[in-house]
N, C-alpha and C positions, 0 to 999 in steps of 0.2 A: 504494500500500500504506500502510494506518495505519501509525502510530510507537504501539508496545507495551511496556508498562510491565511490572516486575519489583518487585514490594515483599520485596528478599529481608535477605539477613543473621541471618535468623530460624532462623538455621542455615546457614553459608557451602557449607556443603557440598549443599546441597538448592540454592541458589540458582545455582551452578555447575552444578549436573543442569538445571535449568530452563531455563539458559540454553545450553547447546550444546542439548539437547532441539530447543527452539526454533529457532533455527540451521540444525539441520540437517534439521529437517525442511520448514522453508520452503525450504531451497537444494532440496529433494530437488525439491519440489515447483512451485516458479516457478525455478529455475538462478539464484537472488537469494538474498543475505541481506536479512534485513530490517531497519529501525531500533527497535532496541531500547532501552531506560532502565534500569538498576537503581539503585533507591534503597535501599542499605544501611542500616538501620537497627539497633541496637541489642537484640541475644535478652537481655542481663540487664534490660533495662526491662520487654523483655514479659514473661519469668518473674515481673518482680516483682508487675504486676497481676496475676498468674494466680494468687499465689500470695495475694495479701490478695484475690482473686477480687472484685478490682474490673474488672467487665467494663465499665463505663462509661466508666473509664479507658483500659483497651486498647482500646475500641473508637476512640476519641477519638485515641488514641497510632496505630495503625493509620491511620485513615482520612485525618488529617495527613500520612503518608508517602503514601498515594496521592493525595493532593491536590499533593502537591508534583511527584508523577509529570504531573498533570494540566496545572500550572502548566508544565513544560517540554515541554509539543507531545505528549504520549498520550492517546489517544481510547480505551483500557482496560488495562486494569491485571490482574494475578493476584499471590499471595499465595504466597510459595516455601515454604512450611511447611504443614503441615497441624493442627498447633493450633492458632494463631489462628484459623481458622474458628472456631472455639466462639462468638465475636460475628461472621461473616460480613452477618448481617442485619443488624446495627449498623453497622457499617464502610458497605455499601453504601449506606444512607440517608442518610451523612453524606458518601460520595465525590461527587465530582465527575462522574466516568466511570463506564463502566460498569466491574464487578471480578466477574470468570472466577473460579470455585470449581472445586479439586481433587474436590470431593467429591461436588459435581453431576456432572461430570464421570464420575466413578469411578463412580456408582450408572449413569449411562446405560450404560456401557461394561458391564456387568454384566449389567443386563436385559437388553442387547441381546445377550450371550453364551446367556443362556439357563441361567445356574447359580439352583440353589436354595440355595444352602449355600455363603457364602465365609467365611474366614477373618477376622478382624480386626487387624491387630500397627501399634502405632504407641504414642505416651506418655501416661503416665497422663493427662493432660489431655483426648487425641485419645480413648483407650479410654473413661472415667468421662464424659464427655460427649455420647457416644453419635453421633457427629458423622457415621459411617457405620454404624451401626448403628439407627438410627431410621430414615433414611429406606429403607435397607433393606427393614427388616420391614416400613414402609407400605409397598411395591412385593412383598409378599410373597417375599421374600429371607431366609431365616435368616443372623444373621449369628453367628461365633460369635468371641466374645470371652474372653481369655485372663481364669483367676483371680487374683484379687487381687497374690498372690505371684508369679507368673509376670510380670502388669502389670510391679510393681513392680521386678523383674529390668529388663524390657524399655527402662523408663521411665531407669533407671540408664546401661543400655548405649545407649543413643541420645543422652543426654546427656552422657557421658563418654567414648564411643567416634566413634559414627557422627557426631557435630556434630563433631568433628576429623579426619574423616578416614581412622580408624584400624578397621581391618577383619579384627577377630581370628577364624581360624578353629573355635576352642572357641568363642565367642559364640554 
Protein backbone atom coordinates (compact mmCIF):
# COMPACT_ATOMS: atom_id res chain seq x y z
CA UNK A 1 0.00 0.00 0.00
CA UNK A 2 1.35 3.76 -0.80
CA UNK A 3 2.05 6.12 2.10
CA UNK A 4 -0.63 9.18 1.48
CA UNK A 5 -0.26 12.55 2.18
CA UNK A 6 -2.62 15.14 3.87
CA UNK A 7 -1.91 18.88 3.16
CA UNK A 8 -4.22 19.87 5.97
CA UNK A 9 -4.59 22.61 8.78
CA UNK A 10 -6.33 24.69 6.18
CA UNK A 11 -8.83 24.21 8.53
CA UNK A 12 -8.13 21.67 11.43
CA UNK A 13 -11.33 20.70 11.49
CA UNK A 14 -11.76 19.46 7.72
CA UNK A 15 -8.26 17.84 8.00
CA UNK A 16 -9.42 15.77 11.11
CA UNK A 17 -12.72 14.73 8.66
CA UNK A 18 -10.08 13.66 6.20
CA UNK A 19 -8.39 11.93 8.13
CA UNK A 20 -10.59 9.34 10.01
CA UNK A 21 -12.59 9.45 6.58
CA UNK A 22 -9.51 7.97 5.23
CA UNK A 23 -8.87 5.57 8.13
CA UNK A 24 -11.73 4.01 8.11
CA UNK A 25 -12.53 3.43 5.00
CA UNK A 26 -9.35 1.62 4.01
CA UNK A 27 -9.73 -0.47 7.50
CA UNK A 28 -13.21 -1.13 6.02
CA UNK A 29 -11.84 -2.20 3.00
CA UNK A 30 -8.28 -4.10 3.31
CA UNK A 31 -8.83 -4.96 7.62
CA UNK A 32 -5.51 -2.24 7.58
CA UNK A 33 -4.84 1.12 8.24
CA UNK A 34 -2.83 2.76 6.02
CA UNK A 35 0.29 5.09 6.38
CA UNK A 36 -0.70 8.22 6.27
CA UNK A 37 1.21 12.19 6.50
CA UNK A 38 -0.33 15.25 7.47
CA UNK A 39 1.59 18.29 6.88
CA UNK A 40 -0.18 21.03 8.85
CA UNK A 41 0.20 24.13 7.58
CA UNK A 42 -0.75 27.51 8.37
CA UNK A 43 -4.87 28.81 7.14
CA UNK A 44 -3.67 32.75 8.12
CA UNK A 45 -0.87 32.47 5.31
CA UNK A 46 -3.32 31.13 2.91
CA UNK A 47 -6.16 33.68 3.73
CA UNK A 48 -3.52 36.08 3.37
CA UNK A 49 -2.78 35.30 -0.42
CA UNK A 50 -6.20 34.83 -1.19
CA UNK A 51 -6.81 37.87 0.17
CA UNK A 52 -4.11 40.21 -1.84
CA UNK A 53 -5.21 37.40 -4.59
CA UNK A 54 -1.82 36.43 -5.07
CA UNK A 55 -2.52 33.10 -6.44
CA UNK A 56 1.14 32.78 -7.53
CA UNK A 57 1.99 32.87 -4.14
CA UNK A 58 -0.50 30.33 -2.80
CA UNK A 59 0.02 28.21 -5.37
CA UNK A 60 3.94 28.36 -4.59
CA UNK A 61 2.93 28.34 -0.44
CA UNK A 62 0.78 25.04 -1.22
CA UNK A 63 2.66 23.07 -3.45
CA UNK A 64 5.91 23.54 -0.97
CA UNK A 65 3.80 21.67 1.79
CA UNK A 66 3.02 18.82 -0.76
CA UNK A 67 6.55 18.63 -1.60
CA UNK A 68 7.49 18.32 1.70
CA UNK A 69 4.67 15.41 1.84
CA UNK A 70 6.79 14.13 -1.02
CA UNK A 71 10.05 14.48 0.59
CA UNK A 72 8.92 12.11 3.46
CA UNK A 73 7.96 8.79 1.48
CA UNK A 74 4.09 9.95 -0.27
CA UNK A 75 3.58 8.87 -3.64
CA UNK A 76 0.20 11.45 -3.49
CA UNK A 77 -1.13 13.81 -1.64
CA UNK A 78 -4.95 15.74 -1.21
CA UNK A 79 -5.76 19.20 -0.16
CA UNK A 80 -8.10 19.02 3.25
CA UNK A 81 -9.88 22.32 2.23
CA UNK A 82 -11.77 23.05 -0.41
CA UNK A 83 -10.40 26.77 -1.21
CA UNK A 84 -7.24 26.31 -2.04
CA UNK A 85 -8.22 24.49 -5.17
CA UNK A 86 -8.81 27.89 -6.72
CA UNK A 87 -4.91 27.32 -7.86
CA UNK A 88 -5.23 23.39 -7.83
CA UNK A 89 -3.75 23.44 -11.52
CA UNK A 90 -0.82 25.41 -10.13
CA UNK A 91 -0.09 23.45 -7.09
CA UNK A 92 -0.16 20.26 -9.33
CA UNK A 93 2.46 21.59 -11.95
CA UNK A 94 4.76 22.41 -9.35
CA UNK A 95 4.07 19.13 -6.92
CA UNK A 96 6.09 16.42 -6.86
CA UNK A 97 3.27 13.65 -6.67
CA UNK A 98 0.48 13.29 -7.84
CA UNK A 99 -2.55 15.80 -5.70
CA UNK A 100 -6.22 14.18 -5.60
CA UNK A 101 -8.96 17.08 -5.86
CA UNK A 102 -12.09 17.22 -3.77
CA UNK A 103 -13.67 18.77 -6.51
CA UNK A 104 -12.91 16.24 -9.38
CA UNK A 105 -13.87 14.05 -7.09
CA UNK A 106 -17.38 15.76 -6.00
CA UNK A 107 -18.25 16.41 -9.95
CA UNK A 108 -17.75 12.52 -10.64
CA UNK A 109 -19.79 11.59 -7.64
CA UNK A 110 -22.56 13.71 -9.02
CA UNK A 111 -22.73 12.75 -12.71
CA UNK A 112 -22.50 9.55 -11.60
CA UNK A 113 -25.63 10.15 -9.26
CA UNK A 114 -27.58 11.20 -12.10
CA UNK A 115 -28.63 14.84 -10.45
CA UNK A 116 -29.28 17.81 -12.62
CA UNK A 117 -29.56 20.45 -10.15
CA UNK A 118 -27.09 20.51 -6.96
CA UNK A 119 -26.71 22.86 -4.60
CA UNK A 120 -23.43 24.89 -3.82
CA UNK A 121 -22.51 26.04 0.02
CA UNK A 122 -18.87 26.58 0.83
CA UNK A 123 -16.69 30.24 1.38
CA UNK A 124 -16.67 33.13 -0.58
CA UNK A 125 -13.48 32.04 -2.20
CA UNK A 126 -14.92 28.30 -2.93
CA UNK A 127 -18.49 30.18 -4.18
CA UNK A 128 -16.90 33.45 -6.36
CA UNK A 129 -14.48 31.02 -7.90
CA UNK A 130 -16.75 28.84 -9.37
CA UNK A 131 -14.58 25.84 -8.26
CA UNK A 132 -17.78 23.50 -8.41
CA UNK A 133 -19.69 25.31 -10.39
CA UNK A 134 -17.86 25.50 -13.79
CA UNK A 135 -17.16 22.22 -14.17
CA UNK A 136 -20.54 21.57 -13.36
CA UNK A 137 -22.24 23.35 -15.82
CA UNK A 138 -19.57 21.99 -18.42
CA UNK A 139 -20.93 18.39 -17.47
CA UNK A 140 -24.30 19.89 -17.85
CA UNK A 141 -25.16 20.03 -14.16
CA UNK A 142 -26.85 23.23 -12.86
CA UNK A 143 -25.32 24.24 -10.05
CA UNK A 144 -26.92 26.78 -7.81
CA UNK A 145 -25.00 29.14 -5.90
CA UNK A 146 -26.09 31.15 -3.00
CA UNK A 147 -26.50 35.36 -3.24
CA UNK A 148 -24.08 37.43 -2.45
CA UNK A 149 -25.49 38.16 1.13
CA UNK A 150 -26.20 34.69 1.85
CA UNK A 151 -22.36 33.82 0.60
CA UNK A 152 -21.22 36.27 2.70
CA UNK A 153 -23.29 34.91 5.88
CA UNK A 154 -21.83 31.57 4.88
CA UNK A 155 -18.32 32.72 4.32
CA UNK A 156 -18.51 34.21 8.09
CA UNK A 157 -19.86 31.03 9.67
CA UNK A 158 -17.20 28.69 8.35
CA UNK A 159 -14.76 30.82 9.27
CA UNK A 160 -15.80 31.78 12.66
CA UNK A 161 -17.64 28.72 13.48
CA UNK A 162 -17.03 25.50 11.54
CA UNK A 163 -12.99 26.06 11.37
CA UNK A 164 -13.33 25.66 15.28
CA UNK A 165 -15.36 23.27 15.62
CA UNK A 166 -18.39 24.83 16.91
CA UNK A 167 -21.72 23.73 15.48
CA UNK A 168 -24.46 26.09 16.25
CA UNK A 169 -27.90 24.87 15.66
CA UNK A 170 -29.45 28.42 14.59
CA UNK A 171 -26.48 28.48 11.89
Amino acid sequence: MKTAGILGGLGYESTIEYYKSILGRVYEARGSYPNLFINSVDIKTMLGFLERADHKGLAAFLAAGINALARGGCALAAIASNTPHVVIDEVRARAEIPVLSIIDCTVEAILRSGCARVGVLGTMFTLTGGLYSTPLERNGVEAIVPDEADAAYMNEKIFNELEFGVVNGET
